[in-house]
C-alpha positions in Angstrom: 22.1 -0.2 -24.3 19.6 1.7 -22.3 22.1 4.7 -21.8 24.6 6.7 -23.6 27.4 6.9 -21.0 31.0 7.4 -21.7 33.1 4.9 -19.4 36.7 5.6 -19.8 38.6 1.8 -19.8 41.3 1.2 -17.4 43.5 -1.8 -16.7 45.1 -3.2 -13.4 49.0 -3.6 -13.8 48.6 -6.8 -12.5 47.9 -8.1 -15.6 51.7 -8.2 -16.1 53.4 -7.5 -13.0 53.4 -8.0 -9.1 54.6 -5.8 -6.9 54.1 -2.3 -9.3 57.3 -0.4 -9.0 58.4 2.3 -10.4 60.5 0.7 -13.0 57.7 -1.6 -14.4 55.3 1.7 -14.3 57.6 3.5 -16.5 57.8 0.8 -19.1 53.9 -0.2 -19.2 52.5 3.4 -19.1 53.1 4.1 -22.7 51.9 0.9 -24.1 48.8 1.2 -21.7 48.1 5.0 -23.4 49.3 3.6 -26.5 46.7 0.7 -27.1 43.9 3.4 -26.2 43.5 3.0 -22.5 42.5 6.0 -20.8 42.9 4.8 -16.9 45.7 2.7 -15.1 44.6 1.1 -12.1 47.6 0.5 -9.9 47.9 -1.3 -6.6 49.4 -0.3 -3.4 50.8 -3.7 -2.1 52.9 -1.9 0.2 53.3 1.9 0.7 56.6 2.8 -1.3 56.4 0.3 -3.9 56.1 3.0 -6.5 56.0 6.7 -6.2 53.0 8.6 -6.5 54.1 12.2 -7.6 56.4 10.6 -10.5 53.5 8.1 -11.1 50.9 11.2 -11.5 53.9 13.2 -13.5 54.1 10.2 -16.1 50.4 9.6 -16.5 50.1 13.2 -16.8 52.4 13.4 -20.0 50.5 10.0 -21.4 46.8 11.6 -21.3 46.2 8.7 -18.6 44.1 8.8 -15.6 44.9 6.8 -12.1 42.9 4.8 -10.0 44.0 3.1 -6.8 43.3 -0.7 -5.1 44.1 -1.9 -2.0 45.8 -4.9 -1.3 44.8 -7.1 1.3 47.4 -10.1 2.1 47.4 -12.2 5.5 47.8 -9.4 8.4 45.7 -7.4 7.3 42.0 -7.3 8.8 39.7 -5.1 10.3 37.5 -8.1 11.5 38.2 -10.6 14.1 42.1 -9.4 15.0 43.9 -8.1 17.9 43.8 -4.6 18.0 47.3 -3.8 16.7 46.8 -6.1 13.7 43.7 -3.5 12.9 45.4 -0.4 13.9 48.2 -1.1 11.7 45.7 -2.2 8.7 43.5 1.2 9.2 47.4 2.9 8.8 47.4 1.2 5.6 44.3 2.0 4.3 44.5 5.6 5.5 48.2 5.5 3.5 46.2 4.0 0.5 44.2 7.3 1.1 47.0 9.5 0.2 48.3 7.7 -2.1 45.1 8.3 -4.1 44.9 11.5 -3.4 48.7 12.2 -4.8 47.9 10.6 -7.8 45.0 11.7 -8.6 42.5 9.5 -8.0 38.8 9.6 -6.5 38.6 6.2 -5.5 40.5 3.3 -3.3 38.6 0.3 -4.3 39.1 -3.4 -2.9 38.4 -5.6 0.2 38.7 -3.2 2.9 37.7 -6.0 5.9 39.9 -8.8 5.9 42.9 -10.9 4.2 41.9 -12.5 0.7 41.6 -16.3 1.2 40.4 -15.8 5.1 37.6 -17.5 5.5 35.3 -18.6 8.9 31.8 -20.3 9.7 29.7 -17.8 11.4 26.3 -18.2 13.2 23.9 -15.2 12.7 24.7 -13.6 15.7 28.9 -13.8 15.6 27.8 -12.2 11.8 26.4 -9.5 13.6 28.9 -9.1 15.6 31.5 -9.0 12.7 29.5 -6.5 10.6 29.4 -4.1 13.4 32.9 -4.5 14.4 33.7 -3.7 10.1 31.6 -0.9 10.9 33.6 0.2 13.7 37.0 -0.3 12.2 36.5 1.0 9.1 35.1 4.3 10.0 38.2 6.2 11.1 39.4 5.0 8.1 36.2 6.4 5.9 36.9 9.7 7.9 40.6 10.3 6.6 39.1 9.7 3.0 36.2 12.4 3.4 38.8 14.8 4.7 40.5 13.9 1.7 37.7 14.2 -1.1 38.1 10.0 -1.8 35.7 7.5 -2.0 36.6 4.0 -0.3 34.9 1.1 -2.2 34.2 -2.2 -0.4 34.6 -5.1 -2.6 32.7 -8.7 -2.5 34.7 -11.4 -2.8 33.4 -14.8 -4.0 33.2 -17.8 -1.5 36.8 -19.0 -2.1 38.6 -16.0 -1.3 36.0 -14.4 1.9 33.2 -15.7 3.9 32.3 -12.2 5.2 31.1 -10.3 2.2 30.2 -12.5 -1.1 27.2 -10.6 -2.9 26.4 -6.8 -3.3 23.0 -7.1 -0.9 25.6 -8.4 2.0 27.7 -5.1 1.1 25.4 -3.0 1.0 23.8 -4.3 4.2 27.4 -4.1 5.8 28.1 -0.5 4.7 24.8 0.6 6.5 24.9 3.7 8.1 28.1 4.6 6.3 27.3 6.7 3.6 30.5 8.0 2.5 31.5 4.8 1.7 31.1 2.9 -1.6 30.5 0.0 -3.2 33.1 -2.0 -5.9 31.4 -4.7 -8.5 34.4 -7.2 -10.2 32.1 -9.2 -12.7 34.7 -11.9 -12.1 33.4 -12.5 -8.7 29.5 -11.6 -9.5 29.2 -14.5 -12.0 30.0 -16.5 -9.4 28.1 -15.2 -6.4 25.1 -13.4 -8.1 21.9 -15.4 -9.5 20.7 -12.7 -11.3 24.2 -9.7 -12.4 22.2 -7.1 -13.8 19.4 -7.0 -10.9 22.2 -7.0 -8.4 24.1 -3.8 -10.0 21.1 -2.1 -9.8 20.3 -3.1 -6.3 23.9 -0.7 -6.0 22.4 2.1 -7.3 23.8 5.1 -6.1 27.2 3.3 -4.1 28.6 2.2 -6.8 32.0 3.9 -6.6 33.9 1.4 -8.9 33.9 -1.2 -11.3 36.6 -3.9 -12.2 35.6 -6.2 -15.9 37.0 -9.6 -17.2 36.0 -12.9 -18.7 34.3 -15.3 -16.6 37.5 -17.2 -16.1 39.9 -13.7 -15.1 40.7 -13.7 -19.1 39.8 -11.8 -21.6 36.5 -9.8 -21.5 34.4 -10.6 -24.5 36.3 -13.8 -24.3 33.2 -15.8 -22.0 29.6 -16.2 -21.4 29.1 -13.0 -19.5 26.0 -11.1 -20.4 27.7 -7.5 -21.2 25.4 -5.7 -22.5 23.1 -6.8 -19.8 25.7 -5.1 -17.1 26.6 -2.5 -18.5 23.1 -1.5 -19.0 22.3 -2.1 -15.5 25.2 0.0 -14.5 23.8 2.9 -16.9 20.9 2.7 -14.7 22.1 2.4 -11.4 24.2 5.9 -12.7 27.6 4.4 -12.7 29.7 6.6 -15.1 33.2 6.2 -14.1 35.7 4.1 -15.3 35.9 0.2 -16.2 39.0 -1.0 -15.4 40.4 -4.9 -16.4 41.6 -6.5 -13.9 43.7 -9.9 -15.0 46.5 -11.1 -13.3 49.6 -12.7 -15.2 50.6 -16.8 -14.7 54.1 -15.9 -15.5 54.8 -14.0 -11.7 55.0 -17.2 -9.2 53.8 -14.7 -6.2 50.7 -13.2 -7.9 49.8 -16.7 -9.7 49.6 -18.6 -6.8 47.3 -16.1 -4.5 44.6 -15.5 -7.8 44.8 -19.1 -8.6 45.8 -18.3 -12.0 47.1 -22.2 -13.1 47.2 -21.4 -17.2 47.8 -18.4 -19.6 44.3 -16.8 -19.9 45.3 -15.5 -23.2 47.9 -15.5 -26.3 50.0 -13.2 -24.5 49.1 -10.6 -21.8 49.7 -7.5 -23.9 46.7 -9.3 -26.4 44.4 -9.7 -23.0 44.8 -6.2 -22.6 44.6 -5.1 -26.1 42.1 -7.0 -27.2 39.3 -6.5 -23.9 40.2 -2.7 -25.0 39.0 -3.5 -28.4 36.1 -5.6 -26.9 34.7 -2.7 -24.4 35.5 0.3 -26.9 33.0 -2.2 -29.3 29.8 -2.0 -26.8 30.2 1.1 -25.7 
């Protein structure tokens, strides 16, 4: 590797559970810190789900870290909806905000435009028109997280699950002219939107707010055909140094199953997916 950067390794609760609560925090916590972790990246499906101050209390006593995604189910979109559908989603978002803040974290990462799985043909000019309205209903939103000292970062989705933002160049040509806002990379959804991975994290050189790691097929990472080394040496030199969090989801939860398409266990058991892509990571870096 071309760098010497330490990435602390998080993983995504919703590699066992759907919605997080506060019950299911408390019993995966200490077997997250246990196994090694140093992050927990926990979704806010809903505002209330889980608490934030007894989150941050018992990642405090665990030597964990928190980082925060944003969940965006049908309803949600800042693109192509009625105003009160993207009022109430900018409410959300801003809530994610807090949420972030209360916890601890410097980031809300995830696909801050529309619903996962909403998709539309577009000419070139209704694309423009789309971008600019993101643009325009996203920035109150990107002004509540300045105020608050977090960074929002805009995901690409792969074909299946958007047709507004699938590659980092379309992000990053979307976020124009909003600097405070950043950029998250899931490899899952660069292998299959990206020609060329490592030329395209370093295209994100200096937005790069956060980064999300798994196989190729949402399993295991290490577990694939994924050129790591290759990424994580292009994230070394586009300056990414924060934290690389696994994000796998579980087949065993009908709800979560059903809206990542997860058909088959990716893995022995969950607890080894997590485990193990620890072990993996901790091995190249």
């Amino acid at each position: 590797m071309s760098g010497n950067r330490r990435h602390s390794i998080g993983v995504n609760t919703w590699v066992w559970t759907s919605p997080l609560d506060d019950e299911a925090l408390r019993v995966l916590a200490p077997k997250i810190a246990g196994w090694g972790f140093d992050t927990i990246e926990m979704p806010v499906e809903n505002p209330g789900d889980w608490a934030p101050d007894a989150a941050k209390a018992l990642l405090d006593d665990l030597g964990l870290t928190a980082t925060v995604v944003l969940v965006m189910p049908p309803g949600r979109e800042l693109v192509r909806a009625d105003p009160g559908t993207v009022t109430s989603t900018q409410d959300y978002l801003r809530s994610c905000v807090d949420v972030a803040t209360r916890v601890g974290s410097a980031v809300v990462a995830g696909p801050a435009y529309t619903s996962v799985g909403r998709t539309w043909r577009a000419t070139d000019v209704e694309r423009k028109h789309d971008i600019i309205e993101l643009r325009e209903n996203l920035g109150p939103v990107l002004d509540h997280a300045k105020q608050a000292g977090v960074t929002v970062a805009v995901e690409p989705l792969n074909r299946y699950e958007t047709s507004l933002l699938n590659t980092v160049n379309q992000t990053l040509e979307a976020l124009a002219g909003l600097p405070s806002c950043g950029v998250a990379l899931d490899f899952y959804h660069q292998n299959i939107e990206e020609s060329d991975i490592p030329a395209a994290i370093r295209a994100a050189t200096g937005r790069i707010a956060h980064v999300q790691v798994c196989a190729n097929d949402r399993g295991t990472p290490g577990r694939d055909h994924l050129d790591w080394r290759g990424m994580l040496t292009a994230l070394d030199d586009a300056g990414y140094d924060g934290p690389l969090c696994i994000e796998s989801f579980t087949a065993h939860n009908a709800s979560i199953a059903t809206a990542a398409s997860i058909w088959r266990p990716l893995a022995t058991s969950q607890d080894d997916l997590a485990a193990d892509g620890l072990a993996f990571l901790k091995s190249l870096l």
